[in-house]
C-alpha positions, 0 to 999 in steps of 0.5 A, a space after each residue: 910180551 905184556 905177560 912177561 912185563 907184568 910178571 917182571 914187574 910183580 917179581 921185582 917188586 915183590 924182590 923190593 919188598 923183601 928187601 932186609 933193608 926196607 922190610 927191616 926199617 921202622 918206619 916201612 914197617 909202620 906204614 905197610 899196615 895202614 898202607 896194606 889195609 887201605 889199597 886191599 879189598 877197595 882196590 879191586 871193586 872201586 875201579 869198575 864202579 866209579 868207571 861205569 858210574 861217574 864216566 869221564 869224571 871218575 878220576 876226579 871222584 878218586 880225588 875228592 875220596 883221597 882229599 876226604 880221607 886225608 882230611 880224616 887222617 888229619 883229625 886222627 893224626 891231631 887226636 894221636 899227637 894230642 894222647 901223646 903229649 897230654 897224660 890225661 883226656 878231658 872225661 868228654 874226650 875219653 867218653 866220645 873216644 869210647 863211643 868211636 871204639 864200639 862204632 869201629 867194633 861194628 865197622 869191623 864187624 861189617 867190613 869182614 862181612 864185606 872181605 868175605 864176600 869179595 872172598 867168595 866171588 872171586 873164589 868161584 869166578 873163573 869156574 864153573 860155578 861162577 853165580 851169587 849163590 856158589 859164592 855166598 856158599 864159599 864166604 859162608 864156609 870160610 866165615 866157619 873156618 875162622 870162627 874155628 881157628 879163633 876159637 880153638 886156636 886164636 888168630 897168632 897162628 894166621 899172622 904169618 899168612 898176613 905178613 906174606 900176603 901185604 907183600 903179595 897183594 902188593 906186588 901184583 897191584 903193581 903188575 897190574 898198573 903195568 899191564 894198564 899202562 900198556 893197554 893204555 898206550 896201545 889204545 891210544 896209538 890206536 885213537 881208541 881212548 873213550 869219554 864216557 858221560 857219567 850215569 849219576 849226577 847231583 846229590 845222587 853222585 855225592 851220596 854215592 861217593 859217601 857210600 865208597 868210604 870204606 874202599 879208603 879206609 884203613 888209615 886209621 890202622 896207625 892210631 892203634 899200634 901204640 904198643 908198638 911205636 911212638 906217636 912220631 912214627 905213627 903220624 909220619 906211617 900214616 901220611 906216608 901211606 896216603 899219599 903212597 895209596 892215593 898215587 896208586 888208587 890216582 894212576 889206577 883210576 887214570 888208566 881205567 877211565 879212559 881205556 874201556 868202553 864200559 857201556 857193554 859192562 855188568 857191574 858186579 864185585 868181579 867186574 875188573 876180571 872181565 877187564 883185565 882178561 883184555 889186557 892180558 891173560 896172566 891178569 885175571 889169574 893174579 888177581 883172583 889170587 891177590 884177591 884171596 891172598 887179600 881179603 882172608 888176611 884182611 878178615 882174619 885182622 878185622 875179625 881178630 880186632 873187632 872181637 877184642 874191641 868187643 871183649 873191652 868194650 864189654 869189660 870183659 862180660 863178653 868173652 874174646 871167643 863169645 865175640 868171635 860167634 857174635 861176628 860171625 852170626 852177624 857177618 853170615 846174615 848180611 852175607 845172605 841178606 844184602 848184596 856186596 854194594 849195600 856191605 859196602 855202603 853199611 861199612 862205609 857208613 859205619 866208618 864215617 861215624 867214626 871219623 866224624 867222632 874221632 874230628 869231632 874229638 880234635 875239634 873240642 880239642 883244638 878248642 881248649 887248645 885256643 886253636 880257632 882255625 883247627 877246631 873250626 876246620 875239625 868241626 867241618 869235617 865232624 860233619 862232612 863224616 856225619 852227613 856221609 854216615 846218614 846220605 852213603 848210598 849203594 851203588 845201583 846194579 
């Protein structure tokens, strides 16, 4: 029965967003790419993780990352509006704005390195080769397919696949909150809900949380697309798909947190598998296809964005294909290097330098605007993404 709920649900959510009148609106199509970037990889890891380590707290961490982000958003939003109505940027502005471009070439370059490797453990994760060496063996074959594609092909070929797979992933999100919603209310009809007390606490919490940046990240996607609508659109796109994502990532968390006992939990990348699997069989299933679908797209997008970041940054000198070996290199030696919670903490990081650049640029603009109250309150938030770029810690196996 909860199979068939949840494949009702994915089904006529994935008829929703085929829909021509939404897949065809302006401003849906403007907030799918932020909105896909911000629930995709994140979505998968971060459940377990804020479950295991915060406890009974862990919905109001999920809180306090959808505040912090939106806050984020805000100064990108200030910036964006700023471009649009000034022909020219004070040369501090244009400088800072070119440091926060190479800071979000390398949290490119990082996060691709984080996909791929959720890519490989999900992979091998209902097999028989299910161990850390068989999965970096897998991200480290689909790294060498990308670098094939990009440098014989380019990336045009592949944007057919990511179009398809933001619908896909976001269908089957839905039938997981569905399947959630069930088990939730049967275990509670059951009297079986459980407070867990959280395992980290003081600054070790807050460190902790700043290390999960990147699993909200992806709002700053709309900040790019320029070429393609106007500032108005892109503000409005990128409002639209926070709130949107922080009403799934709050239900998700909500659900989570209470219906499980997580004290018999290894936490790993794929521990929501070993949940899911109790809610219902088909779920384990569809989300090793989502997480596929989801972190290939999302590798392909970045890989493609950080290389002609790169390529401009360079003025040229280094070519798009040089850019694309460059990533790759890199991304292989985190992959054999570190483990998948300290990439999460390096792209969280890396992010959290650029947001507190991009702020610390609507301050100074807030500032020659006379606006003491918004530079005052973008200075702030300067350094809340500067102390998160020097604290974000991993996550503790």
């Amino acid at each position: 029965m909860v199979d068939a709920l949840i494949l009702l649900g994915v089904v006529l959510t994935g008829a929703l967003l085929a829909w021509p009148r939404l897949a065809n609106a302006q401003l849906w199509r403007a907030t799918i790419t932020p909105l896909a970037s911000i629930i995709g990889s994140g979505f998968l890891v971060l459940g377990p993780i804020l479950d295991v380590s915060y406890g009974a707290y862990a919905p109001l961490v999920m809180l306090a990352l959808c505040l912090t982000a939106h806050l984020f958003g805000w100064a990108i939003r200030s910036n964006i509006e700023r471009i649009d109505a000034a022909a020219e940027r004070a040369p501090l502005a244009e400088r800072a704005e070119r440091v926060a471009s190479a800071i979000l070439a390398c949290a490119y370059v990082i996060s691709v390195t984080y996909y791929l490797n959720l890519f490989g453990a999900f992979g091998v994760s209902l097999t028989e080769l299910d161990d850390s060496h068989s999965a970096k063996l897998l991200t480290t074959a689909v790294f060498l397919v990308i670098l094939a594609v990009g440098w014989l092909r380019g990336f045009s070929a592949l944007e057919r696949v990511e179009q398809i797979s933001v619908g896909f992933k976001l269908s089957i999100i839905m039938g997981l909150l569905i399947g959630l919603s069930v088990h939730f209310a049967q275990t509670a009809r059951a009297d079986a809900l459980v407070i867990h007390s959280p395992v980290v606490s003081g600054w070790q919490a807050v460190m902790l949380a700043a290390g999960l940046i990147v699993t909200v990240q992806g709002f700053e996607t709309s900040r790019y697309l320029g070429d393609t609508y106007n500032a108005a659109t892109r503000v409005r796109s990128m409002k639209f798909a926070q709130w949107i994502s922080a009403a799934i990532y709050m239900t998700y968390i909500g659900l989570l947190t209470y219906a499980f006992d997580t004290n018999v939990l290894s936490l790993d990348e794929t521990s929501i598998i070993d949940l899911m699997d109790v809610v219902a069989p088909i779920l384990p299933v569809l989300l090793v296809a989502a997480a596929l679908s989801a972190q290939f797209s999302a590798a392909v997008a970045d890989t493609g964005g950080s290389g002609g970041l790169i390529g401009e940054l360079s003025g040229g000198k280094i070519p798009t294909k040089l850019a694309y070996v460059i990533i790759v290199g890199f991304g292989l030696f985190l992959t054999w290097t570190a483990n998948i919670f300290e990439i999460i903490s390096y792209a969280s990081r890396a992010f959290a330098a650029y947001y507190a650049i991009q702020a610390g640029i609507a301050a100074v603009s807030a500032h020659a605007s006379d606006k003491p109250f918004k530079a005052t309150a973008f200075g702030l938030i300067a350094l809340a993404g500067a102390l998160a770029t020097v604290f974000g810690a991993p996550v503790e196996q």
